[in-house]
BAFI-3210 file (N, C-alpha, C; in Angstrom, 3 decimals, decimal comma, padded with zeros to 6 digits):
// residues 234
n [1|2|3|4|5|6|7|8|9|10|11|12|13|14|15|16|17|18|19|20|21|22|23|24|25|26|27|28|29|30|31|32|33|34|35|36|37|38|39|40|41|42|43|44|45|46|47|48|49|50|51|52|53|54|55|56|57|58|59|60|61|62|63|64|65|66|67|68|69|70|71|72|73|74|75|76|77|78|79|80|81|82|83|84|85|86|87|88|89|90|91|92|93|94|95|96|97|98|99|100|101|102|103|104|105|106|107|108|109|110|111|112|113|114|115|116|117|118|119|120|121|122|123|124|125|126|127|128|129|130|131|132|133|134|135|136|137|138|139|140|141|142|143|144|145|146|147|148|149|150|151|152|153|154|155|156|157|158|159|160|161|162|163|164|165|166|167|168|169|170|171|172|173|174|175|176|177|178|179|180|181|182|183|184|185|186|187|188|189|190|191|192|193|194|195|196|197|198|199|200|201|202|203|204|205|206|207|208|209|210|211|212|213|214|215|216|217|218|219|220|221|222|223|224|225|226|227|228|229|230|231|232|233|234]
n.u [009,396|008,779|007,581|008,065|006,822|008,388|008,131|005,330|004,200|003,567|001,641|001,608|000,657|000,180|-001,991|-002,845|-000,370|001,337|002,003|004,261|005,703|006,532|008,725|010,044|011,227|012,620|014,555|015,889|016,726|018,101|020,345|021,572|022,194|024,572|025,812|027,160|028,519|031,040|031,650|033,094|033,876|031,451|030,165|031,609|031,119|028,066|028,254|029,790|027,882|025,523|026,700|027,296|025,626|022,462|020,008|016,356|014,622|013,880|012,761|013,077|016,164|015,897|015,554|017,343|019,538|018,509|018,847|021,324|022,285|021,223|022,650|024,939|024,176|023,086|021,761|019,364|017,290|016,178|014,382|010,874|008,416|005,914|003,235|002,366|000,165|-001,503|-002,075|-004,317|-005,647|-004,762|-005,793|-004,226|-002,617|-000,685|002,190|003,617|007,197|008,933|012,348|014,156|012,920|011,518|008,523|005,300|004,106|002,292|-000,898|-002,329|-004,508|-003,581|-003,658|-002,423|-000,003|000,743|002,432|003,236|003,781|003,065|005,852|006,855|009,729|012,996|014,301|017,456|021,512|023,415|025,651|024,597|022,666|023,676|025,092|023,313|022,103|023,761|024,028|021,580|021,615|023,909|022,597|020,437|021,292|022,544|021,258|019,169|021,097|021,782|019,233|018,578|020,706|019,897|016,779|017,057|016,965|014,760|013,210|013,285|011,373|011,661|013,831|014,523|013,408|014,982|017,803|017,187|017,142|019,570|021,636|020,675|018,364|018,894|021,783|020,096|018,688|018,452|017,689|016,837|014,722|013,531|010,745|007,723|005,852|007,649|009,099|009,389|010,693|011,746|013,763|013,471|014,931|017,497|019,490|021,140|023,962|025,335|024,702|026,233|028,038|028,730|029,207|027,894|024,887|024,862|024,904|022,392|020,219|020,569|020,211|017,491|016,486|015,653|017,675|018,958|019,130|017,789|015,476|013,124|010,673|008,311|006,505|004,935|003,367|001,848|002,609|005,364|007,454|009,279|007,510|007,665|010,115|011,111|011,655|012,782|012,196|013,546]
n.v [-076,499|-079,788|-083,288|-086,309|-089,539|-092,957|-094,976|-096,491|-094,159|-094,778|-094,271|-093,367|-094,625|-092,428|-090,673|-088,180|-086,753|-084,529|-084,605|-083,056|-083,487|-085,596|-085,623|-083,543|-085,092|-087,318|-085,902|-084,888|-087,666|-089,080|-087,041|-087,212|-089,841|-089,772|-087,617|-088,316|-090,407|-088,749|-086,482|-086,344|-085,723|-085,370|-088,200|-089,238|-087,825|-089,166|-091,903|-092,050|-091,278|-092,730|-095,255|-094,189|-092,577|-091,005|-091,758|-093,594|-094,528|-095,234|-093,226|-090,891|-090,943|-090,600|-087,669|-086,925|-087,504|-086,140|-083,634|-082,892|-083,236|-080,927|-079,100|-079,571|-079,481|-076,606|-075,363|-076,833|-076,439|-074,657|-075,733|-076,281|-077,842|-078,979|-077,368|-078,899|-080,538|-083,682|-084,632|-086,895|-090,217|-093,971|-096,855|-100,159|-103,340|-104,334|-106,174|-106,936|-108,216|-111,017|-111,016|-112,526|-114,699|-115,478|-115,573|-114,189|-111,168|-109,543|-108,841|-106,269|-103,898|-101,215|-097,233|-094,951|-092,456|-091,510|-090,322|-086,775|-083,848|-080,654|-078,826|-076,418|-073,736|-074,542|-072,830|-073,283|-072,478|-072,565|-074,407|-075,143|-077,317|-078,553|-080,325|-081,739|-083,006|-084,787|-086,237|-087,222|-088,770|-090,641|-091,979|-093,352|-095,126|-096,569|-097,797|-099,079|-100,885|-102,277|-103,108|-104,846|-106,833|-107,842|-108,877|-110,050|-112,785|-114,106|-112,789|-112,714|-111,773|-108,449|-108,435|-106,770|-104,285|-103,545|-103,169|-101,689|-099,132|-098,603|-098,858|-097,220|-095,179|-094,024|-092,732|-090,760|-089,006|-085,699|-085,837|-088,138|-090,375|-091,478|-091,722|-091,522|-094,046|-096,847|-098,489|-100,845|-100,599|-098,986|-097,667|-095,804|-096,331|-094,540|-095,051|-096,204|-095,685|-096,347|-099,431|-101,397|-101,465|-104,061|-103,426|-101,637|-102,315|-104,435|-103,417|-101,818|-103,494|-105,032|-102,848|-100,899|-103,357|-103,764|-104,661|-102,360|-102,976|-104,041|-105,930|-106,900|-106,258|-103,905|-104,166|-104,715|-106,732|-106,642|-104,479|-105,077|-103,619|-102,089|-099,789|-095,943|-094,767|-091,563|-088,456|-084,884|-083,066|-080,365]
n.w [086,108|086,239|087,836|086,575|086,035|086,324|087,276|088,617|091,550|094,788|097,176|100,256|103,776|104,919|103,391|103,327|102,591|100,785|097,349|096,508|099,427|099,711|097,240|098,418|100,061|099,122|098,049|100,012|101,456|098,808|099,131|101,775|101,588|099,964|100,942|103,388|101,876|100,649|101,868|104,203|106,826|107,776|107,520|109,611|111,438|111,871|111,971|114,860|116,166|115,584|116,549|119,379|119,933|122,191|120,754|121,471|119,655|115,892|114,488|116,157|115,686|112,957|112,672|113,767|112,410|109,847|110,620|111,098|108,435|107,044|108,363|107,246|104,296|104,356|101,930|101,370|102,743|101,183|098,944|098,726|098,240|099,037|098,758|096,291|094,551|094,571|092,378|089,695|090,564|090,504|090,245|091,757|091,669|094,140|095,781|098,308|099,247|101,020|100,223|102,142|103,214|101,284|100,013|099,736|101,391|101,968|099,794|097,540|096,574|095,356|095,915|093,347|091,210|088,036|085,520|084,909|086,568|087,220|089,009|089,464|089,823|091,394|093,836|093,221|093,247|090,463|091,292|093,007|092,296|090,565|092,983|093,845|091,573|091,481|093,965|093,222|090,887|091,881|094,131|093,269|091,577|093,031|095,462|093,071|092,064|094,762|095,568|093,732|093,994|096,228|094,825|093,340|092,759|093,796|092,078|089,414|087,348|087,323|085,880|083,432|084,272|085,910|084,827|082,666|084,306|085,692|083,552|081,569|082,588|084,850|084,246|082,117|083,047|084,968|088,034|089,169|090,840|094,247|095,280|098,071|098,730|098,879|100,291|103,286|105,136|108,554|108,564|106,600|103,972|104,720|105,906|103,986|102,903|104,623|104,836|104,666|106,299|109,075|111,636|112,578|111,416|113,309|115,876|115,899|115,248|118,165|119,572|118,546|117,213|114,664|112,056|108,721|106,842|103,076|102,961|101,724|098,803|097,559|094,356|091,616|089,879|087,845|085,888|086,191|087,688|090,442|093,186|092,662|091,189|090,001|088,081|088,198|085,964|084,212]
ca.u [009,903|008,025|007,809|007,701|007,138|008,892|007,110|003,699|004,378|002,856|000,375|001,787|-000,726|000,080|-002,711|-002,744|001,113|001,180|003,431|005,840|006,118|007,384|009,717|011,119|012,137|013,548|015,861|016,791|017,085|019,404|021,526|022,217|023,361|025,355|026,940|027,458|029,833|031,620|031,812|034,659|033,839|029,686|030,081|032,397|029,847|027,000|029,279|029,552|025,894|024,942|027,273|027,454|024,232|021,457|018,054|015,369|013,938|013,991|011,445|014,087|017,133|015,774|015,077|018,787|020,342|018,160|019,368|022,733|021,891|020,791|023,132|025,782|024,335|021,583|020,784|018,807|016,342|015,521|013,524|010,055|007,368|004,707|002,249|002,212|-000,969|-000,823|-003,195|-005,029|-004,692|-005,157|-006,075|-003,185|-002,519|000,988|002,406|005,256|007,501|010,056|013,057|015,016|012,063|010,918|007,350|004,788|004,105|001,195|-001,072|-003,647|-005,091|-003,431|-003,831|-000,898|000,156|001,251|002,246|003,550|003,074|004,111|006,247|007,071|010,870|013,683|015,284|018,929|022,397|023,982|026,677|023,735|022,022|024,878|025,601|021,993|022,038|024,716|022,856|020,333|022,353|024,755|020,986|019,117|022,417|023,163|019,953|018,892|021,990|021,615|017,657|018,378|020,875|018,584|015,492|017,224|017,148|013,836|012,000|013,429|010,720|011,924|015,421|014,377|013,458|016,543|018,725|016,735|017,490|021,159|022,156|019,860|017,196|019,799|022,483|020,050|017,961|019,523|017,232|016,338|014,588|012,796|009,864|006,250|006,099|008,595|009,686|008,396|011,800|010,900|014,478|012,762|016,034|018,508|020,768|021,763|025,158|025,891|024,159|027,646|028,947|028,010|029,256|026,354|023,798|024,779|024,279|021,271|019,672|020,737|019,272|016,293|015,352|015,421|018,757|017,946|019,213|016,201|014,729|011,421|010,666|007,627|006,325|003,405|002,959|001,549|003,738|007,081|008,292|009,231|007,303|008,330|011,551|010,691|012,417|012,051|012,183|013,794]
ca.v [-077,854|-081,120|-084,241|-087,378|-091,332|-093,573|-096,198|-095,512|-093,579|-095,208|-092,980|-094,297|-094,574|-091,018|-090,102|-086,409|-086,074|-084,273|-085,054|-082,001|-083,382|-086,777|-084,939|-082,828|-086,487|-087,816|-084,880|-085,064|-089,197|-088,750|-086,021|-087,586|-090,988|-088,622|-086,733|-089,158|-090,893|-087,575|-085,559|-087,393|-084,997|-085,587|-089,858|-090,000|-087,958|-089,720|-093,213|-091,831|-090,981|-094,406|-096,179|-094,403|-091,730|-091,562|-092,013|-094,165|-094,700|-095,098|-091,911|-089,674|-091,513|-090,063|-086,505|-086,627|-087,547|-084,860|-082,473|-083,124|-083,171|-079,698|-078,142|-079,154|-078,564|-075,500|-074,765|-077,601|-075,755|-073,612|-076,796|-075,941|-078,393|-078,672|-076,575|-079,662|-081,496|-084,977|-085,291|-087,922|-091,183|-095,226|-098,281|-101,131|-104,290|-104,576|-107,369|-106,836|-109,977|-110,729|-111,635|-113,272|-115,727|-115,740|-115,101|-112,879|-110,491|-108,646|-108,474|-105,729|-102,991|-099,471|-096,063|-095,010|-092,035|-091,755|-088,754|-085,801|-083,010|-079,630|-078,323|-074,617|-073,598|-074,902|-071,701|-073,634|-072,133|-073,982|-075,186|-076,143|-078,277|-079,588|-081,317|-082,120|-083,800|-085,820|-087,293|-088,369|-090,278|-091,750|-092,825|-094,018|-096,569|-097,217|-098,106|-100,175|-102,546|-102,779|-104,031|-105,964|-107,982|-108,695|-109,467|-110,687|-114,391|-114,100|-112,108|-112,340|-110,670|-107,634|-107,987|-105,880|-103,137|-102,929|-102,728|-100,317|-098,139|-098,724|-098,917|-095,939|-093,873|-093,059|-091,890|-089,921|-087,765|-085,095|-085,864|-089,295|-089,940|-092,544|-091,468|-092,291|-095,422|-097,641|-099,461|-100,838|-100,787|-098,242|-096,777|-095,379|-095,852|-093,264|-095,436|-096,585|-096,048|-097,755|-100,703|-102,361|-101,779|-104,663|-102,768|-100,650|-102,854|-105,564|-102,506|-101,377|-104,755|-104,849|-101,762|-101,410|-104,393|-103,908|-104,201|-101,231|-103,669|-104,013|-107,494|-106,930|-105,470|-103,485|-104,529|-104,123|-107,795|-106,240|-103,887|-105,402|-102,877|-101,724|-098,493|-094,620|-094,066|-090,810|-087,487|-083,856|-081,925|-078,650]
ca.w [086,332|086,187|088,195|085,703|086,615|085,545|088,036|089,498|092,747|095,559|098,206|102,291|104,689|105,376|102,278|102,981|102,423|099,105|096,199|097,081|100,120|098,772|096,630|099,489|101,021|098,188|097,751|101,151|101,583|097,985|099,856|103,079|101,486|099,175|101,757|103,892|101,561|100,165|103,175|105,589|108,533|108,403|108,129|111,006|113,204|111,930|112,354|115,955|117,030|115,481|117,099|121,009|120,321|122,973|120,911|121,803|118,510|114,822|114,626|116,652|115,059|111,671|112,757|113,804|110,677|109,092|111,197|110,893|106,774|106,828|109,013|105,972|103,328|104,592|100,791|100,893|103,159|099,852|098,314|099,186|097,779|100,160|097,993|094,943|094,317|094,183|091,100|089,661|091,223|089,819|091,495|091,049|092,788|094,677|096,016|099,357|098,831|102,157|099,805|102,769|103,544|099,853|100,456|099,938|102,951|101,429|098,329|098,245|095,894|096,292|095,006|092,520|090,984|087,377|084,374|084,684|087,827|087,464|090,593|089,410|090,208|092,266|093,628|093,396|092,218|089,270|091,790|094,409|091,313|090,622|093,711|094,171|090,476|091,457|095,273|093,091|089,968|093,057|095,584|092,170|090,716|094,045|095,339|091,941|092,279|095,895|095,104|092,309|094,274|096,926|094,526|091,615|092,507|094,103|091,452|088,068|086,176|087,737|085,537|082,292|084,451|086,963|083,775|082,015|085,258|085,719|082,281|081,124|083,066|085,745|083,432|081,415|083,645|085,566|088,981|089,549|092,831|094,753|096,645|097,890|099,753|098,256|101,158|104,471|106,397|109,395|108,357|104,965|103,157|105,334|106,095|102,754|102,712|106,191|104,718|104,512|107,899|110,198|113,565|112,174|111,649|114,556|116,856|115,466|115,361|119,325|120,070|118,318|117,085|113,627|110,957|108,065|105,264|102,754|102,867|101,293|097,729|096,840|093,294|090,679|089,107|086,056|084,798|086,410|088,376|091,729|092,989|093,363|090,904|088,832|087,984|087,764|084,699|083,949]
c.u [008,730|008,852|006,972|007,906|007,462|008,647|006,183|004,504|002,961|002,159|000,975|000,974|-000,775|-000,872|-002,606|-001,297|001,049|002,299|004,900|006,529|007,319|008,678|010,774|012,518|012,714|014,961|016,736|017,640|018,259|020,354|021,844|023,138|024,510|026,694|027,727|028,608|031,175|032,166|032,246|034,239|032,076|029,768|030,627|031,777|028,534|027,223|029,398|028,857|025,322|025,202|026,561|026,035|023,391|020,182|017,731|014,332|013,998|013,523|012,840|015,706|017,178|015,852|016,936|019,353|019,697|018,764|020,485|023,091|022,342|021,815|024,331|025,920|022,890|020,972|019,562|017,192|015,348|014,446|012,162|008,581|006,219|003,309|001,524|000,837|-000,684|-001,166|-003,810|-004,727|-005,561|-005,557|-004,952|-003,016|-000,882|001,100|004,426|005,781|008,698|011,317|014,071|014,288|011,599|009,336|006,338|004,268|002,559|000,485|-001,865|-003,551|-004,850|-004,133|-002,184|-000,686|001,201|001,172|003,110|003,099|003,834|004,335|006,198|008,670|011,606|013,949|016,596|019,919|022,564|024,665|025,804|022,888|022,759|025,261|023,891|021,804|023,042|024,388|022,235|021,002|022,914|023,772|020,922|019,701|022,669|021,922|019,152|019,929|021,994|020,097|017,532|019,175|020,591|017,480|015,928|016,965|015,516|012,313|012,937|012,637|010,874|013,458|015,540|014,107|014,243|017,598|018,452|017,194|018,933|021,773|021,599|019,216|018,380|020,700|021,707|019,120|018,753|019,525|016,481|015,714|013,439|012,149|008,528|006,713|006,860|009,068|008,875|009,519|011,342|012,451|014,446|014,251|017,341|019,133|021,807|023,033|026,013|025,536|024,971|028,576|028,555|028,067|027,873|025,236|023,838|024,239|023,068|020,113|019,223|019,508|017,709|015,400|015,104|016,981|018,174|018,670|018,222|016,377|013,429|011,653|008,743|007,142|004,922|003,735|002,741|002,813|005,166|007,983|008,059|008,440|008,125|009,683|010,580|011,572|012,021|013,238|012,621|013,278]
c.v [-078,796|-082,183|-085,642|-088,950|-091,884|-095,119|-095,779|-095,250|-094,487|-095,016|-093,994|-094,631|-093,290|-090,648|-089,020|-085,678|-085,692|-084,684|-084,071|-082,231|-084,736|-086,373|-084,265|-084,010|-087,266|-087,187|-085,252|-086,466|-089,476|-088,101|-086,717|-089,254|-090,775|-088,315|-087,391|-090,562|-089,464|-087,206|-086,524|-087,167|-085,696|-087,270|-090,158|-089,169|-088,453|-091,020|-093,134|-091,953|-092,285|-095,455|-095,729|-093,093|-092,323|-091,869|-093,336|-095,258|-094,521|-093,664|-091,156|-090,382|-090,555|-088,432|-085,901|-086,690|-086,367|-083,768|-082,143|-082,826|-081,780|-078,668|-078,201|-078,482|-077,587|-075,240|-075,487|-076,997|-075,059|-074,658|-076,967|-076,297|-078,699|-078,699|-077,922|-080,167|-082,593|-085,391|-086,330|-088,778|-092,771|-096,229|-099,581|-102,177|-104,227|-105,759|-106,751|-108,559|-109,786|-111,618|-112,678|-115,040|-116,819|-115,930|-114,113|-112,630|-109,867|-108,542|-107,566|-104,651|-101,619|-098,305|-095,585|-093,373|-091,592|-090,417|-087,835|-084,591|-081,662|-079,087|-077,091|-074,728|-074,132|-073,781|-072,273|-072,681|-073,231|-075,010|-075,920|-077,576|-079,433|-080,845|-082,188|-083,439|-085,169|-086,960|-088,025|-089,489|-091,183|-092,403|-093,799|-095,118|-097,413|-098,203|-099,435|-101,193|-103,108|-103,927|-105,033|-106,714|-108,143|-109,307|-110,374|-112,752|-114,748|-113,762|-111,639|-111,568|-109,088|-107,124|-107,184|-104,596|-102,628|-102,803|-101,952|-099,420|-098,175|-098,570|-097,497|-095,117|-093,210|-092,122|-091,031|-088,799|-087,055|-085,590|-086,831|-089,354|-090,919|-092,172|-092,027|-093,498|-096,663|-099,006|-099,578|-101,208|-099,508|-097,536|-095,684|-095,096|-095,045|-093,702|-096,579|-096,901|-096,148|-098,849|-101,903|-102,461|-102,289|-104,712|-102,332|-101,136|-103,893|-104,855|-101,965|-102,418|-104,848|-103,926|-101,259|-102,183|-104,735|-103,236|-103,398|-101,716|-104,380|-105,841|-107,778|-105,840|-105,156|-103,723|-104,478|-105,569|-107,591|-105,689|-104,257|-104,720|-102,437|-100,426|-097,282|-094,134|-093,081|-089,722|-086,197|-083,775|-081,007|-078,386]
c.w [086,572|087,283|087,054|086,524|085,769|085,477|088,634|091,085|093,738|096,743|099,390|102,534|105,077|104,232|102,321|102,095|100,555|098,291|096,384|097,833|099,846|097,995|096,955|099,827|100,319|098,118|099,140|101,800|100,455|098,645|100,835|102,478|100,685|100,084|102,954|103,184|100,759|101,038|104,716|106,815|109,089|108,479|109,308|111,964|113,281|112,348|113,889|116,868|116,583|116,747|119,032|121,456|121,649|122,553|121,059|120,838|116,793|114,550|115,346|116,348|113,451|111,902|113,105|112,992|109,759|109,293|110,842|108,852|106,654|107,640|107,723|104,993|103,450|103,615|100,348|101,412|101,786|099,255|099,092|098,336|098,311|099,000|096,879|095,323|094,117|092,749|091,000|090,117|090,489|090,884|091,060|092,082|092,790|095,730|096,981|099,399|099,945|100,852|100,635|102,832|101,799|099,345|100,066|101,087|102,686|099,886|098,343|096,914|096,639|095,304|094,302|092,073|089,532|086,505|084,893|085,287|087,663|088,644|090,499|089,647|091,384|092,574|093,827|092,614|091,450|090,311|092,575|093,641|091,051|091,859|094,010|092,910|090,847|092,826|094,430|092,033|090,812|093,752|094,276|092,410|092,135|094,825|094,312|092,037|093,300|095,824|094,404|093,200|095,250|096,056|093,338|091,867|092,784|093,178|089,976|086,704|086,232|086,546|084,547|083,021|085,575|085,930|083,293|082,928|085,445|084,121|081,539|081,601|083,795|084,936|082,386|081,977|084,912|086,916|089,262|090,600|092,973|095,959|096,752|099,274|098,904|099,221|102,451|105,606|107,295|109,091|106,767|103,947|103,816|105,484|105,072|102,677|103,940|105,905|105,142|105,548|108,671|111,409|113,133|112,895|112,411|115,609|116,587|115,651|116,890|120,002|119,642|117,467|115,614|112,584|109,733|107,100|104,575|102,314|102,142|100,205|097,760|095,605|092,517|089,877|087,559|084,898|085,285|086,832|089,596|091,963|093,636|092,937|089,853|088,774|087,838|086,663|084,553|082,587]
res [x|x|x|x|x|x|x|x|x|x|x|x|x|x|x|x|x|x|x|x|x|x|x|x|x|x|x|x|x|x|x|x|x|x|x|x|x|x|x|x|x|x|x|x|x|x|x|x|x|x|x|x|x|x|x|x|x|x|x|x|x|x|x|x|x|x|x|x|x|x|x|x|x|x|x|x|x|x|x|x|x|x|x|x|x|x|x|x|x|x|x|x|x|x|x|x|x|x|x|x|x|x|x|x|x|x|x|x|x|x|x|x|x|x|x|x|x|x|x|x|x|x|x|x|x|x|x|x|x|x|x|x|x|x|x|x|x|x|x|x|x|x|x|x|x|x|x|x|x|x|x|x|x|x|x|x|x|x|x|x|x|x|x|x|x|x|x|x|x|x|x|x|x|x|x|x|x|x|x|x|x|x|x|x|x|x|x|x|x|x|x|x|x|x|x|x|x|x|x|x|x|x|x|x|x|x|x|x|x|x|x|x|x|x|x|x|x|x|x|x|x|x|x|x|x|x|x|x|x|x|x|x|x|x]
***
């Protein structure tokens, strides 16, 4: 199996974190907003612990929702990328834009990651692929229309390649997936599909300080696209 870009992948500030590991957190950030609309029993105790939980912090907020992930679906444990190399890497200018304000937040010269990475084997069943294939088509589409209508008014040169993705990449690769540094919300995406509940995010806001509906796009000026959507390969 291969990992292919489809947008340059974009290195955190974490630099060491290897590409496997990126890949792990994709799978798992796809699955939880997945299962979290599927699975009746796991939203209404994650809907719960949001709401009347005791953490402290975004940082132990996340480690809980993982948890809670993995105790569902345990096969996910089996996905064991670590090992990957990141490979070669580019130099590219990116540009963080606050879409609420309309602004840019940041311009600066990163490191990127582009081509074609071989991972080696998933050990999944068909049935475990299966549901895994289907997290990531439901994150990607869901995800890309959510982005687009935040940036679309803000950043129209963006609109040839949020259609290309909705209209085509998603529906034609089995394992879509958005990783790397993509975003600079401190909820890295996880709470996706709460986006739309504003007990949610009024309480969240409240408590610490920060609503986890994306306000700010990531972007590459040049080539016209957001970073960190790519896919593996079988």
């Amino acid at each position: 199996m291969k990992l292919v870009t489809y947008s340059p992948l974009l290195k955190g500030k974490n630099t060491d974190k290897s590409i496997g590991k990126y890949i792990e957190e994709g799978f798992l950030l796809s699955s939880f907003a997945y299962s979290t609309r599927k699975e009746g029993s796991l939203r209404k105790k994650i809907t719960e612990y949001l709401i009347k939980g005791e953490y402290k912090s975004i940082d132990e907020l996340l480690k809980v929702l993982k948890k809670e992930l993995l105790e569902t679906w345990p096969w996910l444990r089996k996905i064991s990328l670590s090992h990957i190399k990141t490979g070669p890497t580019y130099k590219m200018r990116a540009i963080l834009y606050d879409t609420d304000k309309e602004e840019i937040v940041e311009d600066k010269v990163v490191e990127v990651v582009k081509g074609e990475i071989e991972i080696g084997e998933i050990p999944l069943t068909d049935e475990e692929k299966t549901k895994l294939s289907n997290a990531c088509k439901s994150f990607a589409e869901g995800l890309a229309s959510l982005e687009w209508k935040v940036a679309g008014k803000s950043l129209p040169l963006l609109a040839d390649f949020y259609t290309d993705i909705k209209s085509s990449w998603v529906k034609k690769e089995r394992f879509p997936l958005r990783i790397g540094y993509w975003t600079d919300d401190p909820y890295l995406g996880w709470l996706f599909s709460f986006w739309r509940v504003k007990e949610i995010r009024d309480h969240l806001t409240k408590r610490l300080g920060k609503d986890p509906y994306p306000e700010r796009i990531l972007y590459s000026p040049k080539e016209k696209v957001t970073f960190g959507w790519a896919h593996i390969e079988e």
